[in-house]
N, C-alpha and C positions, 0 to 999 in steps of 0.2 A: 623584448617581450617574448615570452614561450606562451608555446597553447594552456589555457586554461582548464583544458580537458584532455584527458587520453581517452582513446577507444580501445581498453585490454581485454584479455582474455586472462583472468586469473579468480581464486578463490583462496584463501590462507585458511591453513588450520594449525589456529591461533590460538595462543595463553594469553587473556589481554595482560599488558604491560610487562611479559617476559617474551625472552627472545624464542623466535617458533622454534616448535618441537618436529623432529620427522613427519613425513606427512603422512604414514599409515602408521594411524595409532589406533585407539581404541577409548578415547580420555571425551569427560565431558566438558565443555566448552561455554564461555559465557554465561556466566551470571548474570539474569536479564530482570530487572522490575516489571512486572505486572501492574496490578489496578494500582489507581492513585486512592482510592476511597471505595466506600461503600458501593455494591452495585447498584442501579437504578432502578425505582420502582415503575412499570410500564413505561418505561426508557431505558432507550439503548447508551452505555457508557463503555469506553475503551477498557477492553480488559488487555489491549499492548501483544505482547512484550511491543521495546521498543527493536528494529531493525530495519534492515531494509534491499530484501529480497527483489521488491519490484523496482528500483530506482534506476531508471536507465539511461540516465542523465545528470550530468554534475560539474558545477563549475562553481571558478572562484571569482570575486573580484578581484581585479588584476592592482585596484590600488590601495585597498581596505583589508591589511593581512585579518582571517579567520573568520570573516564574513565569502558564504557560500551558498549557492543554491542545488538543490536534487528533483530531479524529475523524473516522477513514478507511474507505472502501471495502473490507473485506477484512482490513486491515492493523493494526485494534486500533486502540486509545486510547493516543496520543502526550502526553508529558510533558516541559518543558524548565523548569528553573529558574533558567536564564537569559540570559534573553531572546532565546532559538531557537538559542543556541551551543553546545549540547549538546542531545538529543532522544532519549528512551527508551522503548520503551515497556511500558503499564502492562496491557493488558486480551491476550485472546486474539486472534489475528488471524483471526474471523471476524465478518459479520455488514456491517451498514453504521449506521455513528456518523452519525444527522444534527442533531444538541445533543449539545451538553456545556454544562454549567451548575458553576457554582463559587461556595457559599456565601465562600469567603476566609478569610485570618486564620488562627486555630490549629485552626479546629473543620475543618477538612480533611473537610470534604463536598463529594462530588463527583458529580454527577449525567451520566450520559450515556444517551442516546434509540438504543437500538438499534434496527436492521430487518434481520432475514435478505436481503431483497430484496425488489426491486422488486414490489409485489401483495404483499408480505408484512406478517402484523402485527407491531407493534412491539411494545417491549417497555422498561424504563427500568431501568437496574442504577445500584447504589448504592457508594460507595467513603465511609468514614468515617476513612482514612488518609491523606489525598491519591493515591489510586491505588495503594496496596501490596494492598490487598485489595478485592472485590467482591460483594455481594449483589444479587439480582434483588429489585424491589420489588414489590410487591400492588396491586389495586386499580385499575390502567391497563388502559385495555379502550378499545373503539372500531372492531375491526376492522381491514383491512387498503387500503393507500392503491395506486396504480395509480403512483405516482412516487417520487421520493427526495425527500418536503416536509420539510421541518426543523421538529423541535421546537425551541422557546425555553423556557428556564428562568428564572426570576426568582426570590431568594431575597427574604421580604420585612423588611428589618433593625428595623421597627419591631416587630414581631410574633415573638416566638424560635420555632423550627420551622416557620414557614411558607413555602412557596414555591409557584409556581405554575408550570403549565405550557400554553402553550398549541401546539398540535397544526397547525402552517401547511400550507395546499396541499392539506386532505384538502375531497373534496367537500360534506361537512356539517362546521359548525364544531363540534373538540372542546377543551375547554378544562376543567385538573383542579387541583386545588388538595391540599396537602400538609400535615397538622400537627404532624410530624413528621421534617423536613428532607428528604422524599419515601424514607421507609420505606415508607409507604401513601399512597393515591390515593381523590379521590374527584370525583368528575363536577361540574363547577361551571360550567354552560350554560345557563340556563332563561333562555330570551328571546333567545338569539342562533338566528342563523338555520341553517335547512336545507335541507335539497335539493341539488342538484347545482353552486349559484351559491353556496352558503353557506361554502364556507373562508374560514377564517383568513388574511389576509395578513401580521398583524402584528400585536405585544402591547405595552406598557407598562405598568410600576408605577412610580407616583409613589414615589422615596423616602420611607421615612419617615412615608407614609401609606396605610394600610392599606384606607383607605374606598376610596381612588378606582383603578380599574382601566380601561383601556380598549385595544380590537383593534380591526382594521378589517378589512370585508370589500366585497365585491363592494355589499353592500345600504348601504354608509359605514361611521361610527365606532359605537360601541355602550362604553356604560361602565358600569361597577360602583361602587356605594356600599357594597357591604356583602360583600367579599369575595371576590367572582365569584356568589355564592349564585344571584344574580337580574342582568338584562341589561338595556339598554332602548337606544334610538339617540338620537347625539346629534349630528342633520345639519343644523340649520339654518344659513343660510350656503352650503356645499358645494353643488356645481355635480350637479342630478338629471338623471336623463333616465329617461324611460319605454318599458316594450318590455312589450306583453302586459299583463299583471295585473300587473307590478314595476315598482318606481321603484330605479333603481337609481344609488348617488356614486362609485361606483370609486373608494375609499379605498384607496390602496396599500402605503400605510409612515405611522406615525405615532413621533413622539419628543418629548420633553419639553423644557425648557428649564433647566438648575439654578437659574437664580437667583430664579425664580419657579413654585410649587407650579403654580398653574393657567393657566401658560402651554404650552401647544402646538403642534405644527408636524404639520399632514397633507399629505401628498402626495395628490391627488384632482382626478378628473374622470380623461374621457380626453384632454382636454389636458393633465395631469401636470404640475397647476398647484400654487404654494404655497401655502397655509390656515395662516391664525391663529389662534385663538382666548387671550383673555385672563383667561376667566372657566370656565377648567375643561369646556370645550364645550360650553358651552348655547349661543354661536354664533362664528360662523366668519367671517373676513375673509380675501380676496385678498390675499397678499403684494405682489404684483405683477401690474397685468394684460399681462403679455407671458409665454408659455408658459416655464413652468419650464425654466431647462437641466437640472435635474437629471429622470432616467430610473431611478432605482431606488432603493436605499436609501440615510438620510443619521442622520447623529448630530450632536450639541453636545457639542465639549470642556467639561468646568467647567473647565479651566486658565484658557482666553481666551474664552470664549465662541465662538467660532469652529464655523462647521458646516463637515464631513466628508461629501462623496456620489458618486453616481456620477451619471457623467452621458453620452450619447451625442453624437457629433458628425456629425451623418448629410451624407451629401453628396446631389447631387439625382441623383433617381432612385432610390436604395438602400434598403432596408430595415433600421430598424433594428440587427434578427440579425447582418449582416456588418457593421456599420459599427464603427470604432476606436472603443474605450472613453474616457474621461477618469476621471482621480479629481479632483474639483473642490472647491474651499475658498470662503467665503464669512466674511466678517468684518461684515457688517451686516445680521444678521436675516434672510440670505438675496434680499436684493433683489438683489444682483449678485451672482455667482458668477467664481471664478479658476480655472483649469486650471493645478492642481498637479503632475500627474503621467498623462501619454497614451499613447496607442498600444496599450491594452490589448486582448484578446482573447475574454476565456471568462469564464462566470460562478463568480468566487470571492468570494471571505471578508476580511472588513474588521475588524481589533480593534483595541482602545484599550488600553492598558496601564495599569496602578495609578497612575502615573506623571505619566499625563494627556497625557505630551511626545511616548511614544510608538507608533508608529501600526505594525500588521502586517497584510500580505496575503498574499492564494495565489493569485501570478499566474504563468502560464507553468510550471506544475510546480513550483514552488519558493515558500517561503515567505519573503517580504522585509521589514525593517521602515525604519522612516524614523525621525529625531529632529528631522528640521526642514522640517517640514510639505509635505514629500515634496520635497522640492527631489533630493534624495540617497537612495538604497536603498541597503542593503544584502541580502545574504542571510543567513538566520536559520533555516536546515534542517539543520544537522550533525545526523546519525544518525537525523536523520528518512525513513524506508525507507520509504515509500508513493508510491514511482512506480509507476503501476499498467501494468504490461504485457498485455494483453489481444487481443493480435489471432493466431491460429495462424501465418500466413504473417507475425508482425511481429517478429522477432527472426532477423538472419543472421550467419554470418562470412562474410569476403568468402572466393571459393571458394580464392584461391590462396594466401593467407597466414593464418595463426590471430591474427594481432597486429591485425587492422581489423576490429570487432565492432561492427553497427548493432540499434537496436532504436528500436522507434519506441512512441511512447506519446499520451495523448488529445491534448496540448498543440506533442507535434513527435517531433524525435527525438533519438536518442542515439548520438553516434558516439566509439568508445574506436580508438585506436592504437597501444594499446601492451599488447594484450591484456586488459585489464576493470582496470588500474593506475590510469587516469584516464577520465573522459568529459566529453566537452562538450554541450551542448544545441543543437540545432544548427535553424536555423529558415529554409524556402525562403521567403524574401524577403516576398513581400506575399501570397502562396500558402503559410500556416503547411501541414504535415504534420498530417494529421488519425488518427493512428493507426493508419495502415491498412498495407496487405503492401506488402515492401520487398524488391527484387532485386537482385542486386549482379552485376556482369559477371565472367564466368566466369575471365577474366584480367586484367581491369583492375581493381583495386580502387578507385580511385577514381570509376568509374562505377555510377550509383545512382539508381534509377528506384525513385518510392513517389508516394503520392497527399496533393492539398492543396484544400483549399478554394481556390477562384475567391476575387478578392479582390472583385469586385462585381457587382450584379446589373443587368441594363438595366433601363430605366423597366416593359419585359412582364415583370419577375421572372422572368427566364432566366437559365441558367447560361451561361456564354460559353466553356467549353470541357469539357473531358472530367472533368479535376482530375489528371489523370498531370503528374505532374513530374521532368524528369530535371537530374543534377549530373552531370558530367565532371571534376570541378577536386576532387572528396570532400566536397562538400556546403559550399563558400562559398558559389556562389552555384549559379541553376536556371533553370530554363526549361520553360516548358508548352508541352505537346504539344497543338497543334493538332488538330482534330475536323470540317474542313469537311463531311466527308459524311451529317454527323447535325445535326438541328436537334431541341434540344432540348422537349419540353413544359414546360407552367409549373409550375415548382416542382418540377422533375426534377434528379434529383441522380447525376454517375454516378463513385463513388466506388469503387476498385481491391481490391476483396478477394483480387484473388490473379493474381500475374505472373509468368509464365516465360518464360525466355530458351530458346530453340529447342535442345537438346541439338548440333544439329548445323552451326548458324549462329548466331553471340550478333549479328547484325541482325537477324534475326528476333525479337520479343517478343510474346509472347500477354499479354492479364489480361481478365480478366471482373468485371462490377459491374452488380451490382442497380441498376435505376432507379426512384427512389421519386417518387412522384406521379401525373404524368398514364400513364409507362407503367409496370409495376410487373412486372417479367420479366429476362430475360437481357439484359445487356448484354456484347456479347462483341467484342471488338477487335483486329487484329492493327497488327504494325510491321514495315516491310522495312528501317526506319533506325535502327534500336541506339534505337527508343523516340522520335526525335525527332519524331513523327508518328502517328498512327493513327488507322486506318478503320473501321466498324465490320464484324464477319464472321459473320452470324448466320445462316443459313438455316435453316428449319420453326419458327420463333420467333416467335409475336404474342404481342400484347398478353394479359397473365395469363399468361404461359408461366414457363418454371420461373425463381427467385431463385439464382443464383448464388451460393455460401459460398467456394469456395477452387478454385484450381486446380492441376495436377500435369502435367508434361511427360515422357512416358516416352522411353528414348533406344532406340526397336525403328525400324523400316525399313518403312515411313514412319513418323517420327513417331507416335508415340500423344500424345492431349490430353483430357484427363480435369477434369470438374468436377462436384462435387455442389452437389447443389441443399435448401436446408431449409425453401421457400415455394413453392408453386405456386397460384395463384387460377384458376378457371372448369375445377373440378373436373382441374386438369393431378396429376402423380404424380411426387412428389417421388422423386429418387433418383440415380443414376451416369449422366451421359453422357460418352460418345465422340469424337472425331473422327480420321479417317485420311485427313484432306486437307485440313490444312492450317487447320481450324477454318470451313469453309465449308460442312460439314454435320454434324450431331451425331445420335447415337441413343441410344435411352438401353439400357444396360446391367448390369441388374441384376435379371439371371435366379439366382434364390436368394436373394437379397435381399426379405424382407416388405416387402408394400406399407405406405409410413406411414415406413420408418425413412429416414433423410434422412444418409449420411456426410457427415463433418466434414473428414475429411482420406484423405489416398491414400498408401502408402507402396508404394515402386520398390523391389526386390528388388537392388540395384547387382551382381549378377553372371549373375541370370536374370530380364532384365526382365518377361517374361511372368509372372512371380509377384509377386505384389501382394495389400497388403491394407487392406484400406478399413474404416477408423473409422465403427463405428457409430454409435446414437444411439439418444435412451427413445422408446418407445411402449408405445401403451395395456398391452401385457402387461409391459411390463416392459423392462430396457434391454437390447441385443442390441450389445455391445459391439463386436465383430470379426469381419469378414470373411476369407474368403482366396480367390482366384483362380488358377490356374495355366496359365490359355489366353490370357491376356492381359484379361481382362477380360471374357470372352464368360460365365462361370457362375461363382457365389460361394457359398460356403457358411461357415458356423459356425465360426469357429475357435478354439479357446481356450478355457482356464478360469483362475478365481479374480480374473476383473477383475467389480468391483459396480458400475462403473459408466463411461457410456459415455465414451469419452477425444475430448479434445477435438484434440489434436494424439501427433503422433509423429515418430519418426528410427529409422532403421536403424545401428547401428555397420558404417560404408564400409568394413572392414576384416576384419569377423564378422560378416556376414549373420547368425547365428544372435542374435545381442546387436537385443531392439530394445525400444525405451523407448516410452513413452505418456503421455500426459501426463491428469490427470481433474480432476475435482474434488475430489476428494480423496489427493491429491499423484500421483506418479511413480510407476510402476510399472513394473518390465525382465522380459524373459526370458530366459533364455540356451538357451532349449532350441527358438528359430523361431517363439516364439509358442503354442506349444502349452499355454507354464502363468506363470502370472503370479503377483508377488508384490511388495508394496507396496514402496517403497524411499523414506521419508519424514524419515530422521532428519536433522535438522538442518533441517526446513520446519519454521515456524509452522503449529500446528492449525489446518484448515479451510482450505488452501492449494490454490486453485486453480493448475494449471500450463496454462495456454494456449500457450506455446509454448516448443519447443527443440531447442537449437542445436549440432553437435557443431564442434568445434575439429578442421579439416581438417591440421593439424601434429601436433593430438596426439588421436588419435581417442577417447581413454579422457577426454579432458577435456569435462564437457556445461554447460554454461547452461542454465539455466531462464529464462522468464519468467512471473512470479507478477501477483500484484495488490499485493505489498509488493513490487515491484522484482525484482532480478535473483537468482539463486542460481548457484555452481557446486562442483562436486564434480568427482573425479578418480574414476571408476569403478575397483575393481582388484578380481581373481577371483583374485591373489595374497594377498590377507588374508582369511586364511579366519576369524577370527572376527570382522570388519566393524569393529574399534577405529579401525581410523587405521595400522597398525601393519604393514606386510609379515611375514607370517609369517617368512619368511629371516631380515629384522632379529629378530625377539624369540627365534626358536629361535636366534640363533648369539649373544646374551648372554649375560653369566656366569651361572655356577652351571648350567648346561646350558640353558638359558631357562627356568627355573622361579624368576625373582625372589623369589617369593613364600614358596618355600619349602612348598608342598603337596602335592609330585608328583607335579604335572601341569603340563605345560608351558603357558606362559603364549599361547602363538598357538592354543589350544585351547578358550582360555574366553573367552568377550567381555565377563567382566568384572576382565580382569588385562591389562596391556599393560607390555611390557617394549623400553626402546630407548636408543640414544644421543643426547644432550642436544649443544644445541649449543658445551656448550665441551666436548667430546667423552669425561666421562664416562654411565655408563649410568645409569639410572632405571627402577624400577619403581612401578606405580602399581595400583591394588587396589580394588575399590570393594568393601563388606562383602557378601555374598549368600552364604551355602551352595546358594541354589535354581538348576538349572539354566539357563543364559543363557536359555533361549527361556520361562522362569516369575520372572526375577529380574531386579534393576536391572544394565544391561551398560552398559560405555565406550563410547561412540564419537567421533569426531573428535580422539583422541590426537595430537598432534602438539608437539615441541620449538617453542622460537624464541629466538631471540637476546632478551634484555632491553631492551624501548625504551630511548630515550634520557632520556625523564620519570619514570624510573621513581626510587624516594628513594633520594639517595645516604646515608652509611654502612652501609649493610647491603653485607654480604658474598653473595654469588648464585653458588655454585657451581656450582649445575645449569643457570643460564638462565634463562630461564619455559618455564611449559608451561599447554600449554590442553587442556581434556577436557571433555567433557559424562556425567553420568549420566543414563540416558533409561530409559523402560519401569518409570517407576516412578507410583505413586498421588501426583495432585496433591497440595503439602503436606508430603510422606513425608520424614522424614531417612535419611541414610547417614550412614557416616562412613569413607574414603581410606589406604589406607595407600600411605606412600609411602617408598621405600630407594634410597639410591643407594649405588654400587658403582664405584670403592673407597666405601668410608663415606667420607663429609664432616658436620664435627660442625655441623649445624643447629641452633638453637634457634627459628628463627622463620618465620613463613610469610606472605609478603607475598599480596594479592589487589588485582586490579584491576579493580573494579566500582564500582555503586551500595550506596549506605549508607542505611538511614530518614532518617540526619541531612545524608545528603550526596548528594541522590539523581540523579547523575550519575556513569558512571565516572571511579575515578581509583585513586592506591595507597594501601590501607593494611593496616599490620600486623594479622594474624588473630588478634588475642589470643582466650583461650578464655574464656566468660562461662559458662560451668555447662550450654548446650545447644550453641552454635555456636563454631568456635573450633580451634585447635591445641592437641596434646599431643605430647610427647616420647617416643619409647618407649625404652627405657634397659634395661640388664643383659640382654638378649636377643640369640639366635642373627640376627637380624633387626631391627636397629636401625636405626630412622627417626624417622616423624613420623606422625601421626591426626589425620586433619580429619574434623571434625563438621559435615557439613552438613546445610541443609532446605530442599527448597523454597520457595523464595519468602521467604527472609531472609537475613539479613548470611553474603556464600559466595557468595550463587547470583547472578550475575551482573545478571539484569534485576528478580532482588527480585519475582519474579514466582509461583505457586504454581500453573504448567502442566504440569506430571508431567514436567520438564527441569531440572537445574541445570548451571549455563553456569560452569566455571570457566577461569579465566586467571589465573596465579600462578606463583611461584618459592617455595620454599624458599631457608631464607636465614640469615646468623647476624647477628645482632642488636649492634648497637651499645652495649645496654646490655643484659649478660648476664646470664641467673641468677643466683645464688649455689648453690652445690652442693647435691644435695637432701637433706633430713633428713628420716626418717620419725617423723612426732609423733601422737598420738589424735585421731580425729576426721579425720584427714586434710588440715588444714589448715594450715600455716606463716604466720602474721602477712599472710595475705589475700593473700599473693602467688602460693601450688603447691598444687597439689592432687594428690594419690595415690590409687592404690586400683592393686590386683589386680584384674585376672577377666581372664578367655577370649575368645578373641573368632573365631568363626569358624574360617576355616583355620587360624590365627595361634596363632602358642603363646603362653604364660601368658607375660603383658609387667606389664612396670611403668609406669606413664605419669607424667610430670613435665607440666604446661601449664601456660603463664603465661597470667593473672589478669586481665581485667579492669579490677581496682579496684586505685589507685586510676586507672591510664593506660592503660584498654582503647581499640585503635585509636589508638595514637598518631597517624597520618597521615590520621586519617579527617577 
């Protein structure tokens, strides 16, 4: 058995399915799908790409080649069954996944390591289905860690319910043991070290033997004979060195060998030398004495014996941190090492597949796998939604067109052309884009000014320029902006949180950025050349002075320049400043404004500039959401109710100042009343959905973007659908029957859980979810919408309505409903195709909704109102992601079936020869119906 996971430090920049190219280029990257379909009306729908920037966890099953899990930032617990071609996911999108652990096989236990956040404790949830369902487990304690360290799980095959856990990266080692397949937890440390040197860097279980355990930390190796119960080190050999009262090995990564129980490979010392040992660690041999290439983590295939690592290739002068990654291979015990696959960037995730052949990463926002020992990637992220969006000023349309939409994310950026249909990845040459604000010229859209990392450091560990980088050409290739009037201090970073183009000259650019290091204050800049240069423009600004977050350009006479600040050192006072010439002096203005609250963002009034209103932020009383100004900024006061919490970004509707969005932590929120009252607009986000920034579409102002930490969102806002389905009220009142499809008189644009409309072969449809309770106390539709029937959808079925997609939302995680659905003229239905995930087939795709006695179709027959009843549940066969979120996601057609009924007979019991099922009753609005549903048994789901 090899680890199922690597801990790497790499990014590829990559051709998918050609062999990489050097890794300072200038080329753009990935072909990526956007939207699956139309966008949503007053719901939120994935506008993708797919990637996966935030995944900070990933494993395979150890006995099921291509089936794998990923654990992301935000964005839940990902699931693919094969081999990253399809990607679903299985847990809630909040929290931060750093382990995932997978017993294998049929016993479908599934362990993942949660942390709300960074300083937060963790916490370990349990799935006994392969990810259909979830439990929090007991007995995990330890406290809370100051970083994202990853948990590692090991399942132990010799021993039935034991597994282990150990705790990487926390200051004191913790390390927990399971007997129960981690139902419960219990402490299993005595003798490994503590104190602030004492983490875990790394764990191992000898397969198959339960005695021997061993981690490495700062103090070397330490191994277990009896379980984890008890600890002891096992350093002789290993390169010491003493500091104070500690002898310390710098043990960094350790791995086994398959072909022999008590053979070992440590990575150790601070030369990040190779170690042998052949006798289970009582002592340790030099692989080699010339410095290990490898620099981080490394495994052994058992296919070929072959080791897997990572390795740096530093050039002289540079420091590790920037230098190109390698993924390097080794075919002789590690004496010599080959560079398999280069050019990499960031620290991601290394997996082995059941397979043994092959190999997957997460480099450059996307996950890639290889079959022949990296010569070739591919990409392996379909439907994988964990590009993480996170910066307020990092998501734009360019101003003159709605069809060129950038957005920038940790690894680079993202540019679509053809309004959110397709995106590329797009990467400034040897200067990657490091997430930060992105400005697009006000008429040119292909000019595009954002920030990059320097690609190297001089021998003084300086930065060599500012990191502004501008494209003219739409982001082939770039060029940095120049910085002679500033010399850097060491280990000064001056990274662009926020850039604006001069309202009244696009050669003029402003942006400001924090400088961390030697000065830790305002970095503030101007440009008299459309960006291709800048000075820096700071006056009343030293050293400790205030930390720049974002900036805003108001368009008044002179100029207004506006930026908050959310750091200030040597007692400075965070809060709003000013400038009215040209950014060559600033004052701060934020009279009305408590001292302590720090805005996020500044929103421009676009028809009376002097009104503004500036994005709060928490303090000690509490969060103080929103500002409002009406003098231009000179006095601010309170404005607003019903937001809990402070927003982190916002947008004004360019066309209805009174329309304005915000964005929080816990989703979207609009007014339409100027701000004076707010109210969540969340449907169709993933629970626990930060919104960091968004974007309105300057062609169609009702169309918005989000960006999340699972990627992108967009909705079509409309104050025309008054009960928020999907559905124009005009369309469902001018449907037949007066628009009361339903038959309960009450028109159907009245209730948000009726939607009545035309399908796209152009007859009508009604759709129904079961509720007597009020929309604002009961389960409601939203995101109703027709569509044409793809083109993979199973042929013989007849589809006279189309598909249709709809969600039922505002219901108890778990809960059934059950759909009625008519269409108008009647078309005689018998069957209901779905296009989802299955327990058996847990990737979307189509199949028939046969009715199994809970979930399922029925016919409804002899009635004023003849249709169809679907029985659905949360989080089972119906609900699209098989998830039990208080959401069921459906996509489907009604349909007539290839192989038809036989006419219905009513017999005792209710049953005809296991095929139909009868019964009367009532249902709701619905008059007394008769139900016919086909069975099950013996051909339930034919297509599944």
């Amino acid at each position: 058995m090899v680890h199922s996971c690597l801990f790497a430090v790499f990014t590829a920049a990559t051709v998918v399915g050609q062999t990489l190219p050097p890794p300072r280029h200038e080329e753009v990257v990935f072909k990526l799908e956007g939207r699956s379909g139309p966008a949503g009306i007053n719901e939120w729908t994935p506008l993708g790409p797919d990637g996966a920037s935030s995944v900070y966890s990933l494993a395979c099953d150890p006995s099921i080649p291509g089936t794998l899990y990923a654990g992301t930032l935000g964005a839940g617990v990902f699931k693919s069954v094969d081999g990253g071609g399809h990607w679903f996911r299985v847990t809630q999108a909040s929290g931060l996944y750093i382990g995932i652990g997978v017993k294998g096989g049929r016993s479908g236990v599934v362990l993942a390591a949660d942390q709300q956040g960074s300083g937060a404790q963790k916490r370990v949830i349990r799935s006994v289905d392969g990810g259909l369902s979830w439990e929090t487990t007991t007995g995990w304690s330890g406290g809370s860690n100051s970083g994202f360290a990853p948990v590692v799980f090991e399942f132990d095959s010799a021993t039935p319910g034991r597994v282990y856990a150990a705790w990487a990266g926390l200051s004191s080692a913790r390390f927990f043991r399971s007997d129960d397949d981690g139902k419960t937890w219990t402490a299993a440390e005595s003798g490994l070290p503590s104190g602030a040197d004492g983490n875990i860097t790394s764990f191992v279980l000898i397969p198959g033997d339960s005695t021997r355990l061993f981690v490495t930390s700062k103090f070397g190796v330490f191994r277990s004979t009896d379980g984890g119960s008890t600890w002891v080190p096992v350093n002789t050999g290993l390169p010491g060195r003493t500091s104070g009262r500690n002898t310390y090995y710098d043990a960094f990564w350790i791995t086994h060998h398959p072909e022999s129980p008590a053979r070992l490979y440590a990575l150790a010392g601070l030369a990040w030398q190779l170690y042998k040992t052949e006798d289970g660690g009582d002592s340790w041999q030099r692989v080699s004495d010339a410095r290990s290439t490898l620099t981080g983590p490394f495994s052994v295939n058992p296919a070929d014996g072959s080791f897997w690592g990572l390795a740096s290739d530093p050039a002289p002068g540079e420091l590790d941190y920037w230098t190109q990654r390698n993924i390097v291979r080794s075919t002789d015990g590690g004496l010599t090492w080959t560079v398999v696959s280069s050019g990499f960037r960031d620290e991601r995730l290394l997996a082995l597949d059941a397979d043994s052949h092959t190999v997957y990463s997460v480099m450059n926002g996307g996950v890639l796998r290889t079959t022949d020992n990296g010569v070739t990637w591919r990409q392996a992220d379909g439907g994988l939604r964990a590009l993480r969006i996170d910066r307020s000023q990092g998501l734009a349309f360019a101003p003159s067109t709605g069809s060129v939409l950038w957005a920038s994310f940790y690894e680079g950026l993202l540019r679509s052309l053809d309004g959110g249909a397709s995106f590329e990845k797009i990467y400034a040459g040897s200067h990657p884009p490091m997430g930060s604000a992105i400005a697009i010229h006000p008429s040119d859209p292909s000019t595009v000014l954002t920030s990059a990392y320097p690609a190297a450091r001089d021998s003084r560990y300086t930065f060599l320029d500012t990191g502004l980088v501008r494209s003219v050409d739409g982001g082939l290739t770039w060029k940095r902006a120049p910085n002679p009037g500033r010399k850097y201090q060491e280990d000064s970073l001056s990274e662009p949180w926020g850039i604006a183009y001069d309202p009244k000259d696009p050669f003029v650019v402003y942006l400001v950025a924090p400088e961390l290091g030697g000065v830790l204050g305002a970095g503030i800049y101007k440009s008299t050349d459309g960006g291709v240069s800048v000075l820096p423009s700071a006056a009343g600004f030293s050293e400790g002075g205030p930390w720049p977050s974002f900036l805003a350009a108001v368009p008044t006479t002179p100029t207004g320049l506006f930026f908050g600040n959310t750091l200030s050192l040597s007692g400075g006072r965070v809060g709003l400043w000013r400038s009215l010439d040209e950014a060559a002096n600033w004052t701060l203005v934020s009279d009305g404004i408590p001292s302590g609250v720090a805005p996020r963002c500044l929103l421009v009034h676009p028809r009376t500039p002097t009104t503004l209103y500036a994005c709060g932020a928490l303090t000690a009383a509490g969060p103080v959401p929103l500002f409002r100004s009406i003098d231009g900024g000179l006095s601010w006061t309170p404005f607003g109710s019903g937001l809990p919490d402070a927003p982190k970004c916002g947008a004004i509707h360019p066309g209805d100042p009174m329309k304005i969005y915000l964005g929080t932590g816990g989703g979207l929120y609009r007014s339409y009343d100027g701000g004076q009252t707010w109210r969540a607009f969340n449907r169709g986000l993933p629970t626990g959905t930060t919104v960091w920034s968004i974007a309105i579409d300057p062609s169609e102002p009702s169309h918005l973007v989000l960006g999340t930490q699972s990627g992108l969102y967009e909705s079509l806002l409309s104050l025309t659908d008054g009960d928020f389905d999907g559905i124009e009220s005009s369309v469902e009142d001018g449907a037949p029957d007066g628009g009361d499809g339903n038959a309960d008189t009450v028109r159907d644009s009245e209730q948000a859980g009726v939607a009545s409309f035309q399908t796209t072969s152009g007859i009508y449809a009604t759709v129904a979810v079961d509720s007597e309770a009020p929309p604002s106390e009961g389960p409601v539709l939203t995101g109703v919408r027709p569509l044409p029937l793809p083109s993979e959808a199973p042929s013989g079925y007849a589809t006279p309505a189309g598909a249709i997609a709809f969600s039922i939302r505002d219901i108890t995680p778990g809960q059934c409903s059950r759909v009625f659905f008519h269409l108008s003229p009647h078309a005689a239905i018998d069957a209901f195709l779905i296009h989802g995930a299955t327990p058996q087939r847990q990737f979307p795709h189509w199949y028939e909704f046969g009715f199994d006695g809970k979930t399922g179709m029925e016919i409804l027959r002899d009635t004023g109102q003849p249709g169809i009843l679907l029985h659905v549940c949360d989080g089972l066969r119906g609900d699209g992601d098989l998830v039990a979120n208080g959401v069921i996601s459906i996509l489907g057609s009604p349909a007539v079936s290839p192989h038809p009924l036989p006419a219905p007979t009513e017999v005792p019991g209710g049953m005809r020869d296991g095929l139909s099922l009868f019964s009367t009753r009532t249902w709701g609005p619905f008059p007394t119906t008769v139900f016919e549903g086909r069975s099950t048994v013996p051909s339930a789901d034919r297509l599944r």
